[in-house]
C-alpha positions in Angstrom: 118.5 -90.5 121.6 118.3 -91.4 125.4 118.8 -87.8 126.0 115.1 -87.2 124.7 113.9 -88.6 127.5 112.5 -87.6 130.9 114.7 -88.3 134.3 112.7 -89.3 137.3 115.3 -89.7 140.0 117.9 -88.0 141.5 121.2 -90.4 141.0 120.5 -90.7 136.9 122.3 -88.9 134.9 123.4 -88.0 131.0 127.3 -88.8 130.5 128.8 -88.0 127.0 125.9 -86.5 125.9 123.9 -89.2 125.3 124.3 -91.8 127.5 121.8 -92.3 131.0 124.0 -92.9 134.0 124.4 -93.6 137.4 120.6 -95.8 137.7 120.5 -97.3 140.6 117.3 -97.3 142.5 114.2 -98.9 141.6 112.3 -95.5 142.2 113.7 -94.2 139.4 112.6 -94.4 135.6 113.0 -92.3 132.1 109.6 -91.2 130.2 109.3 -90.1 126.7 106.9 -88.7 124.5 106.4 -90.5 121.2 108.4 -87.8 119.0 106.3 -86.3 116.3 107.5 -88.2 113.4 106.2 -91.6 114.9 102.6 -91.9 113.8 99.8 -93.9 115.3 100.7 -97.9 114.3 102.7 -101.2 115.3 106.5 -101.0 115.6 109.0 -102.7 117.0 110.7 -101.0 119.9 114.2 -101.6 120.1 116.2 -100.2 123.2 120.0 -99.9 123.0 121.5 -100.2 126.7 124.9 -101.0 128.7 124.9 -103.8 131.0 128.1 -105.9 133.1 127.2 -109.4 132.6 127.9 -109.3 136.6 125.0 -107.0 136.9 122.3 -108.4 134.8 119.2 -109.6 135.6 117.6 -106.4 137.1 113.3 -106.8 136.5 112.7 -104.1 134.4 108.8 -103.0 132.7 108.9 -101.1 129.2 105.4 -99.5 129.2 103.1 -97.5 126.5 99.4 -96.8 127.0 98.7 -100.1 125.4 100.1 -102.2 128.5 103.5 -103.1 130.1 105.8 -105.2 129.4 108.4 -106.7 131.5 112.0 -108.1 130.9 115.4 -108.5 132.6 118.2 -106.7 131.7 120.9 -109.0 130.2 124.5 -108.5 128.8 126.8 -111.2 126.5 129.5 -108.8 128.0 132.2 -108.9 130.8 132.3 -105.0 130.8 129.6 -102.2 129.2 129.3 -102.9 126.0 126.0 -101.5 124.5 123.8 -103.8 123.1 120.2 -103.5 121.3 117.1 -105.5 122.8 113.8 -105.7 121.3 111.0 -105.0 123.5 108.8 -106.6 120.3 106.1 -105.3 118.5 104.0 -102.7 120.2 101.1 -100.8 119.7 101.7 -96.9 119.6 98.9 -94.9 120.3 98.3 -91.0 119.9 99.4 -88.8 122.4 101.4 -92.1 124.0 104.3 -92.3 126.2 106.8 -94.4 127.0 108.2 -95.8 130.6 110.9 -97.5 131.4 111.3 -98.5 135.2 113.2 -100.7 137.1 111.1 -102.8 139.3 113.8 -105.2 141.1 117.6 -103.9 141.4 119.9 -107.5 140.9 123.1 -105.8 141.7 124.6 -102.2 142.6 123.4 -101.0 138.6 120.1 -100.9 136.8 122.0 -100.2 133.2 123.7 -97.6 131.3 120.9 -96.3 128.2 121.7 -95.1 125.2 118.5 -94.9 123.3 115.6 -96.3 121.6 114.5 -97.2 118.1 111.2 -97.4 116.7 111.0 -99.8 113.3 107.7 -100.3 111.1 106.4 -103.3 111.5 104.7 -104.9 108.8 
């Protein structure tokens, strides 16, 4: 759940439970600890996230000890619809973490998480 994960910044916010809210500065990111049922391998890292098809296009990095990768948020939505987006297959290391940062603000909203998913890859 996005609720496992670590708030840097002062605006964000959980809403519902389980949802991030209220990013809206590039200074701020969420950090997670690889849970303990993920063990060392390859998986595909899927994050599930709001975004207004107004707002997209915020440069965002998803990074593990392995390296960074970087991506812009997008929407197929008018409105906040959650939506999942593969960040691909990564590398998970012991003792990893995970960052997610927003590196260029597009509009007045980063996104609205809701979680990420880790699937084996073959």
């Amino acid at each position: 759940p996005a609720t496992a994960a670590k708030i840097h910044g002062k605006t964000m916010q959980i809403r519902g439970g389980n949802t991030i809210v209220s990013w809206n500065k590039t200074s701020e990111f969420l950090k997670w600890s690889i849970p303990s049922h993920i063990k060392p391998g390859k998986y595909e890292v899927v994050l599930n996230y709001s975004c207004d098809k107004n707002r997209q296009g915020s440069a965002m990095t998803f990074s593990t000890l392995a390296g960074a990768k970087p991506f812009k948020t997008s929407s197929k939505a008018a409105k906040w619809s959650p939506s999942s987006h593969s960040m691909g297959v990564i590398d998970i290391k012991s003792n990893d973490h995970i960052t997610l940062k927003c590196t260029k603000l597009k509009a007045d909203w980063v996104l609205d998480f809701h979680g990420i998913t880790f699937v084996t890859s073959q």
